[in-house]
C-alpha positions as CSV (number, residue, x, y, z in Angstrom):
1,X,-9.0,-12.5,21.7
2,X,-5.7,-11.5,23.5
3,X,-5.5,-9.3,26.9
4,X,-4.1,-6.8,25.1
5,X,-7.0,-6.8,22.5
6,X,-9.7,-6.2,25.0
7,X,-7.5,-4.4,27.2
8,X,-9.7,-0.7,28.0
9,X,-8.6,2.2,30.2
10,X,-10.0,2.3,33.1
11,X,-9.6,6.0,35.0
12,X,-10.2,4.8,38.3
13,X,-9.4,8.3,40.6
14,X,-10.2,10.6,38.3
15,X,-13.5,12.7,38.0
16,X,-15.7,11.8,34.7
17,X,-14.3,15.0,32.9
18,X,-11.0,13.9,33.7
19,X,-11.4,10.6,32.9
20,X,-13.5,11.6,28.9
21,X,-9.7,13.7,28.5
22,X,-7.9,10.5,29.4
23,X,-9.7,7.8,27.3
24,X,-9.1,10.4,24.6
25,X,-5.2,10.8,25.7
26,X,-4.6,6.9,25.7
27,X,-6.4,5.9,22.4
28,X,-4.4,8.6,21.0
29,X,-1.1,7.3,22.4
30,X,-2.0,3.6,21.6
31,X,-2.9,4.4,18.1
32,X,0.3,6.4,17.2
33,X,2.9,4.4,18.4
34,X,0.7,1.1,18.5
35,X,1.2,-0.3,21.6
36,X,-0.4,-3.8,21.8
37,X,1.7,-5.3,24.7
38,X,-0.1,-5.7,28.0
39,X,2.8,-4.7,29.8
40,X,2.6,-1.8,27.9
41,X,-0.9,-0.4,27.8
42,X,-0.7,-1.0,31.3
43,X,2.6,1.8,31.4
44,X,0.5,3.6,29.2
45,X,-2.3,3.9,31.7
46,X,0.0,4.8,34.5
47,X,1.3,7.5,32.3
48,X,-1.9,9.1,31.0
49,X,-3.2,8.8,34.4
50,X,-0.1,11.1,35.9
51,X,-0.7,13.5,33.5
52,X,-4.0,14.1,34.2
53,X,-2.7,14.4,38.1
54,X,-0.1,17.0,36.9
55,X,-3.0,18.8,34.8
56,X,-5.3,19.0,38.0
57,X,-1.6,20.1,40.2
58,X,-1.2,23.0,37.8
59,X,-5.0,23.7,38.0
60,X,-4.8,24.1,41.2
61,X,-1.7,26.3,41.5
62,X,-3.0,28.5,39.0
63,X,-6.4,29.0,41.1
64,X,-4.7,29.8,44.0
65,X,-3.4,32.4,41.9
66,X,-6.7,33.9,41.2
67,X,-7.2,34.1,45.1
68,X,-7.5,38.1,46.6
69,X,-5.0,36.3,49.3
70,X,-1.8,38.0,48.2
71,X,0.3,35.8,50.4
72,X,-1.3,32.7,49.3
73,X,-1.2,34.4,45.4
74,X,2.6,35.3,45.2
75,X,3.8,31.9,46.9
76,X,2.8,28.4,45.9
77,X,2.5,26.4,48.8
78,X,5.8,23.9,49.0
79,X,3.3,20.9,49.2
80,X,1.5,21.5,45.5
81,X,5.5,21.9,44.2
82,X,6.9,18.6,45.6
83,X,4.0,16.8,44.6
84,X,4.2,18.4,40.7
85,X,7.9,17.7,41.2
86,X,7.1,13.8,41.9
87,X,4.5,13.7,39.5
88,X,6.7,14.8,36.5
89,X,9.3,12.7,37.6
90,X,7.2,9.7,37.4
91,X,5.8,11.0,33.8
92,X,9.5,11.0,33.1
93,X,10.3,7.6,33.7
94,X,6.9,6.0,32.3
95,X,7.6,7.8,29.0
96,X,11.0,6.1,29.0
97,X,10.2,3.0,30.2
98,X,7.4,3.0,26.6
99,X,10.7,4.2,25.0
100,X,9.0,7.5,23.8
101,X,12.2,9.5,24.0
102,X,14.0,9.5,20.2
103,X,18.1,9.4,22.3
104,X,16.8,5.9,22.9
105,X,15.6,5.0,19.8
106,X,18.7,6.4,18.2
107,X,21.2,4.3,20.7
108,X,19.4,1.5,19.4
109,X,18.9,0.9,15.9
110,X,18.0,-2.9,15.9
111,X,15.0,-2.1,18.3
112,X,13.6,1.2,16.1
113,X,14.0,-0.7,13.0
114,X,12.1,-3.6,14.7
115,X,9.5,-0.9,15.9
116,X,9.3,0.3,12.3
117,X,8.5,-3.2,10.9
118,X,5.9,-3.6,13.4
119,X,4.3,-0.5,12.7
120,X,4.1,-1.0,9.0
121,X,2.5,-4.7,9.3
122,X,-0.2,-2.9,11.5
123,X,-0.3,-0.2,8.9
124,X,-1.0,-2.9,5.5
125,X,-3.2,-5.4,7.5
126,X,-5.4,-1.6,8.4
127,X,-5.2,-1.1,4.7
128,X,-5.0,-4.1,2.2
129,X,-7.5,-2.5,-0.3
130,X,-6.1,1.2,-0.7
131,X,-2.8,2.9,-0.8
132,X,-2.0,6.4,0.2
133,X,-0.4,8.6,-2.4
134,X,1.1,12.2,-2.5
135,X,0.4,13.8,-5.3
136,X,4.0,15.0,-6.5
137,X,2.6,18.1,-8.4
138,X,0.7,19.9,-5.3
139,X,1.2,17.8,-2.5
140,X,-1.9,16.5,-2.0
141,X,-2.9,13.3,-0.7
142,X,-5.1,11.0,-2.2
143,X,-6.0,6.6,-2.2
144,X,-5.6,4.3,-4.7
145,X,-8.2,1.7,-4.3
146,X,-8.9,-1.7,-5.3
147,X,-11.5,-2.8,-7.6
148,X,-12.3,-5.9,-6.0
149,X,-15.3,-6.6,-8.5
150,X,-13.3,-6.6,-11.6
151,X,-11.3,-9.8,-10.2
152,X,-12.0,-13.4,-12.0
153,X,-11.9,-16.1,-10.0
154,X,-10.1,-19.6,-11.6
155,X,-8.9,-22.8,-10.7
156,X,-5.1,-24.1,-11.5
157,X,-4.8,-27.2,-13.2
158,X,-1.3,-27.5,-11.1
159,X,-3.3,-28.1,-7.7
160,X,-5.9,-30.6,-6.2
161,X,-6.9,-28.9,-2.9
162,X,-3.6,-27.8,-1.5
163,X,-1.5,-30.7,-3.1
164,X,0.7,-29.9,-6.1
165,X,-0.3,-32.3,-8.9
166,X,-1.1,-32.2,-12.4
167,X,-3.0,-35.3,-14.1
168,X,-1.9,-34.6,-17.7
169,X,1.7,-34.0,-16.8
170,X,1.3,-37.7,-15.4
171,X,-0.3,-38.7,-18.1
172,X,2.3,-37.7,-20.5
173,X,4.6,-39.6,-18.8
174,X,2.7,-42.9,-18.2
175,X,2.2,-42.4,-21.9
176,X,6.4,-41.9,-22.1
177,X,6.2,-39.3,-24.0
178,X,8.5,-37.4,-21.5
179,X,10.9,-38.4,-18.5
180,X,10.2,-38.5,-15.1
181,X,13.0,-35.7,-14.6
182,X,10.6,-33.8,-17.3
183,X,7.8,-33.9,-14.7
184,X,10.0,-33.0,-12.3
185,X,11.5,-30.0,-13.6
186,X,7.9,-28.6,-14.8
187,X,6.9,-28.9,-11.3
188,X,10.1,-27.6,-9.5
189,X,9.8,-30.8,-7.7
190,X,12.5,-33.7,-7.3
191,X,12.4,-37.5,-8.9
192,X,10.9,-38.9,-5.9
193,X,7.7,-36.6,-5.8
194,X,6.3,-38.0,-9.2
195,X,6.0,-41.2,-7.5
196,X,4.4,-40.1,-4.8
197,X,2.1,-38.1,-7.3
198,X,1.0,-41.2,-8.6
199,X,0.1,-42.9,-5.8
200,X,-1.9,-39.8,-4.7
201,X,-3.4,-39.8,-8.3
202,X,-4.6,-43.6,-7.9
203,X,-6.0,-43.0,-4.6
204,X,-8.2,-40.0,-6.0
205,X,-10.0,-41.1,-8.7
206,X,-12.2,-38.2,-8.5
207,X,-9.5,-35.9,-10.2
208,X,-8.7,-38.6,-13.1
209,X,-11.8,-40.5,-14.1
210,X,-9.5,-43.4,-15.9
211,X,-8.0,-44.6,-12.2
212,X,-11.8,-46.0,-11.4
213,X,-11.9,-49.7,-11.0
């Protein structure tokens, strides 16, 4: 299993509320724009973990406003604005360092469609035995699902384990009944491969009961 694969958010300096909101936040991230990258789920952490900083910030600003201290409720103290401004500067730059801004995706086309393929080998290896439809009469969606139990399993005559190799073809031609270009061109192979198809026929008598000594 890869880092990235066992890679889990961790939260460390936020409260246990905080941190249920920002598990939540990054599987959400990760899953739409499947980051798998350890350099980037660790961006992604740094990000989720600054928004939850500018979420407590703006919490804190907005009790202060709840205060009967008119002075403290009408101006925000400069230190809770700087740090909001730094925080959101930071967000700023970790969501375009995870490229989640569409100006760079646009100013280069060769990485989004890259980004595109990626996502789409994610989405068919998720989802080898159904296929989303839209219905095009109301819009609906629905699955088309494999019926795995109506396949029938059978066995090639054109293979012998992995190895391309058919013992009546050989016959045939052993019996000269046709060419050795004739083998050749059933199989798609060239001259020299019937040769070695013989050889690997001889030493397998198992396939062809008539090489036994």
């Amino acid at each position: 299993m890869t880092k990235s694969k066992r890679y889990k958010f961790s939260g460390i300096g936020l409260t246990t509320k905080e941190r249920r909101r920002a598990k939540k936040l990054f599987n959400d991230y990760k899953k739409l724009h499947n980051y798998e990258k350890l350099n980037d789920l660790e961006l992604l952490e740094s990000l989720i973990f600054t928004e939850i900083l500018i979420e407590r910030t703006k919490d804190a600003i907005e009790n202060l406003g709840q205060t009967d201290n008119k002075k403290v409720a009408d101006i925000i103290p400069k230190k809770h604005l700087e740090q909001l401004e730094t925080l959101e500067n930071r967000a700023l730059t970790l969501r375009d360092k995870l490229g989640l801004f569409e100006e760079k995706q646009k100013n280069d086309p060769l990485e989004y469609i890259k980004t595109l393929e990626k996502k789409f080998k994610i989405w068919r290896d998720a989802n080898q035995l159904s296929r989303q439809v839209t219905c095009p009469f109301c819009s609906k969606l629905f699955f088309l699902n494999i019926r795995t139990d109506k396949y029938k399993p059978s066995k090639t005559a054109y293979f012998h384990d992995k190895i391309l190799v058919n013992v009546p073809l050989w016959k045939l031609y052993k019996e000269k009944k046709i060419t050795k270009k004739d083998v050749a061109n059933v199989l798609g192979v060239s001259p020299d491969y019937v040769d070695w198809m013989e050889k690997y026929i001889k030493e397998h008598p198992d396939i062809n009961p008539s090489t036994k000594n």
